[in-house]
C-alpha positions as CSV (number, residue, x, y, z in Angstrom):
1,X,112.5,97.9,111.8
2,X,112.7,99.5,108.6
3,X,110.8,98.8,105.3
4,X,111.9,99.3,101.8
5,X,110.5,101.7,99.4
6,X,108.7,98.8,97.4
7,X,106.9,98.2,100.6
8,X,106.4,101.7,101.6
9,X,104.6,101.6,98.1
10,X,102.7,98.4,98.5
11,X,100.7,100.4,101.1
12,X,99.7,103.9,99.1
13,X,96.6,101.6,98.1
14,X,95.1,100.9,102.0
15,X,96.5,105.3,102.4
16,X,93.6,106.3,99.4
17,X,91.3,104.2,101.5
18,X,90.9,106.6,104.8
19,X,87.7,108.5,104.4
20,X,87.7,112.1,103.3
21,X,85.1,113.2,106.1
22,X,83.9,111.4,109.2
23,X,87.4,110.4,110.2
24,X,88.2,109.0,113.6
25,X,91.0,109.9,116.6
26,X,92.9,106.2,116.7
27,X,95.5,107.4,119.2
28,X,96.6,110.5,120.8
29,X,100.3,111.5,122.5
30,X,101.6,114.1,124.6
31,X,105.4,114.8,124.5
32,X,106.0,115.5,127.9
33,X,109.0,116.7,127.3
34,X,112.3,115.8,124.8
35,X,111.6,112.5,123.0
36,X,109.4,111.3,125.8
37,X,105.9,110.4,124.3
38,X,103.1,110.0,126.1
39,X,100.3,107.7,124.9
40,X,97.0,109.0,126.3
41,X,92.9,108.0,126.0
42,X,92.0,111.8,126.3
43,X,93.1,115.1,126.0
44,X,92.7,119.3,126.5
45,X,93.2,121.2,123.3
46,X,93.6,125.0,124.0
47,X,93.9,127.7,122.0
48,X,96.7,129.0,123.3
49,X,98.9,126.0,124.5
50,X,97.8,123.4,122.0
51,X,97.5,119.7,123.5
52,X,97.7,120.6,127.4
53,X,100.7,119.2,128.6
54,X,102.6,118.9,125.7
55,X,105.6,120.8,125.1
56,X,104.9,122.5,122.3
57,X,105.0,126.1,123.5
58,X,107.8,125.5,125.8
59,X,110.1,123.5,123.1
60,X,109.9,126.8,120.8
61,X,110.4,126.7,116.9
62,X,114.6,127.8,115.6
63,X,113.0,128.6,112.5
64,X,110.9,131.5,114.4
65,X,112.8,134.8,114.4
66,X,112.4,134.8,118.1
67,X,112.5,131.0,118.4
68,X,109.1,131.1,119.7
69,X,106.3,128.6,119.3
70,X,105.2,128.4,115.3
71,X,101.5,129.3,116.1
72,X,101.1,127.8,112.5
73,X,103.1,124.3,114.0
74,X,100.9,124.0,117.5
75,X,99.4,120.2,116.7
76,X,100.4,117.8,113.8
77,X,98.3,115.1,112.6
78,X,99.5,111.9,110.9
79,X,96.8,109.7,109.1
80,X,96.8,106.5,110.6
81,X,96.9,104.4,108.0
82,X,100.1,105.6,106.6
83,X,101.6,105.2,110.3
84,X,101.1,101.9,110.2
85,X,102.3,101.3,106.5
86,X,105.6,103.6,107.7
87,X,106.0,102.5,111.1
88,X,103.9,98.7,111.6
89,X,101.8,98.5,114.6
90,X,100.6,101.6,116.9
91,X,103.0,101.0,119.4
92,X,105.7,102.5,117.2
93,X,103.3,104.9,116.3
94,X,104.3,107.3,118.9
95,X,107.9,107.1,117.6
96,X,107.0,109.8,114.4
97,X,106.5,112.7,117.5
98,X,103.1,113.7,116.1
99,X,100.5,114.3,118.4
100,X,96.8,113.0,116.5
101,X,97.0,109.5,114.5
102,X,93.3,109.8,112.1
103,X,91.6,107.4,110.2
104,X,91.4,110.6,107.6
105,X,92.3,111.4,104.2
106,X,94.7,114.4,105.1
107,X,95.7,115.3,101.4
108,X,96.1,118.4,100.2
109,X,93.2,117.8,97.8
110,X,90.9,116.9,100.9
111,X,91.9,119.5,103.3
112,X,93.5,122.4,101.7
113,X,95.1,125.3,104.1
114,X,92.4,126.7,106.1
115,X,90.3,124.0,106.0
116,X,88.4,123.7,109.7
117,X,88.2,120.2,111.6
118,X,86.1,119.3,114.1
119,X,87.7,116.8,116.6
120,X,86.1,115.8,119.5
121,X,84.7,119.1,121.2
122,X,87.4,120.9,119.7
123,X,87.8,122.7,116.3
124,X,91.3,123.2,114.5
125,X,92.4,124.8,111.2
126,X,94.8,123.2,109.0
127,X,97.9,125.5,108.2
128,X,99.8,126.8,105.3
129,X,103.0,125.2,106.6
130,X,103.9,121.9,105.4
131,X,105.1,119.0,107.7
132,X,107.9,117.2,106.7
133,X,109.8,114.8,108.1
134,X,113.4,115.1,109.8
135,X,116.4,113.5,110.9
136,X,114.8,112.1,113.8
137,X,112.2,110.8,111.5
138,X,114.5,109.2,108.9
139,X,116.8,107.6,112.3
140,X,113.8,105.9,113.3
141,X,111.7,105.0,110.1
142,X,114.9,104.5,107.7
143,X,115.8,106.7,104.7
144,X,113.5,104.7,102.4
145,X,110.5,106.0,105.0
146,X,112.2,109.8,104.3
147,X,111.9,109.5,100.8
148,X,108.3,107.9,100.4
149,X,106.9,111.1,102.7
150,X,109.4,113.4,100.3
151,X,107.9,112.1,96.8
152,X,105.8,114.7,95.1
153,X,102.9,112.1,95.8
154,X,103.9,111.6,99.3
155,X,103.9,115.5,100.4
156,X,100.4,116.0,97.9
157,X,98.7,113.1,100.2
158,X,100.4,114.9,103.1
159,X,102.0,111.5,103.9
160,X,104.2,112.9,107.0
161,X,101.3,114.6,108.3
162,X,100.0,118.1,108.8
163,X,100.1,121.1,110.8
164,X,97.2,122.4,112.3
165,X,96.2,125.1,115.3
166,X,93.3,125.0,117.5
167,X,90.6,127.7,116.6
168,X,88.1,126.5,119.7
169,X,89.7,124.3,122.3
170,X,88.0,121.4,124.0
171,X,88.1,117.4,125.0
172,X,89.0,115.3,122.4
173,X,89.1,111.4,122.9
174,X,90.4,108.4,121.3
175,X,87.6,107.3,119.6
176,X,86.4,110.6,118.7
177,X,85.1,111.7,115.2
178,X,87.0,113.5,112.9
179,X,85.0,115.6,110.4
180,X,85.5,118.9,108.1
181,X,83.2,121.2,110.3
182,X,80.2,123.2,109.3
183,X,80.3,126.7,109.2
């Protein structure tokens, strides 16, 4: 299933919504290993593997000089609310390969590089590298879905998602709150 642009559109309004602070974790997944996702209630974040049991580390980054891990890449988010205008209901989620779905405004205006999250137990930093979506992303979602994430408006309200790496690891939980944290 693939929507139009117009609709893609139609849902920027219900996007603005999510709340800038005091977010929640809607749905988490672990990829387990090459387009396998994993939809789980709870999980590990570490600081140096990311989402335990994801394959993060192991997958590697070509853009790397020594196509290691991007320590910059090690979790993306995707605000929920623009999964479901992109992809319909949360079962489909899973299909964009991102590993946190957030009720949580994840503009650039809202959470500029650096910014710290708390999420669950855990505490993350949002990176300098953008997230943008793929051929992968455009072969499930449609092109339309590609160029609604590619507008100017679509990368400023980070509408593919963001990149983030874990400063303190710990349990997060479906459920969980979402909130810049206090330093």
């Amino acid at each position: 299933m693939h929507r139009s642009l117009t609709d893609l559109r139609a849902g920027l309004d219900e996007i603005g919504s999510a709340p800038n602070d005091h977010g929640t974790v809607r749905l988490i997944v672990r990829r387990p290993g090459e387009d396998l996702r994993e939809s789980i209630d709870e999980a590990l974040l570490d600081v140096d593997e990311g989402l335990v049991g994801d394959t993060w580390r192991s997958r590697g980054n070509r853009h790397m000089p020594d196509g290691a891990a991007d320590p910059e890449a090690q979790l993306t988010l995707v605000n929920a609310r623009a999964a479901t205008v992109i992809a319909g209901e949360p079962e489909r989620w899973a299909l964009a390969g991102d590993q946190f779905y957030v009720d949580l405004d994840l503009s650039e205006a809202n959470l500029p590089p650096g910014t710290r999250l708390r999420i669950g137990e855990a505490e993350i930093e949002i990176s300098v590298k953008a997230h943008t979506g793929c051929e992968k992303f455009s072969a499930r979602f449609g092109l339309d879905a590609l160029a609604f994430v590619s507008t100017p408006e679509g990368r400023e309200l980070r509408l593919r998602g963001v990149n983030a790496s874990v400063i303190t690891g710990g349990q997060v939980q479906v459920g969980d709150p979402i909130a810049h944290a206090t330093p």
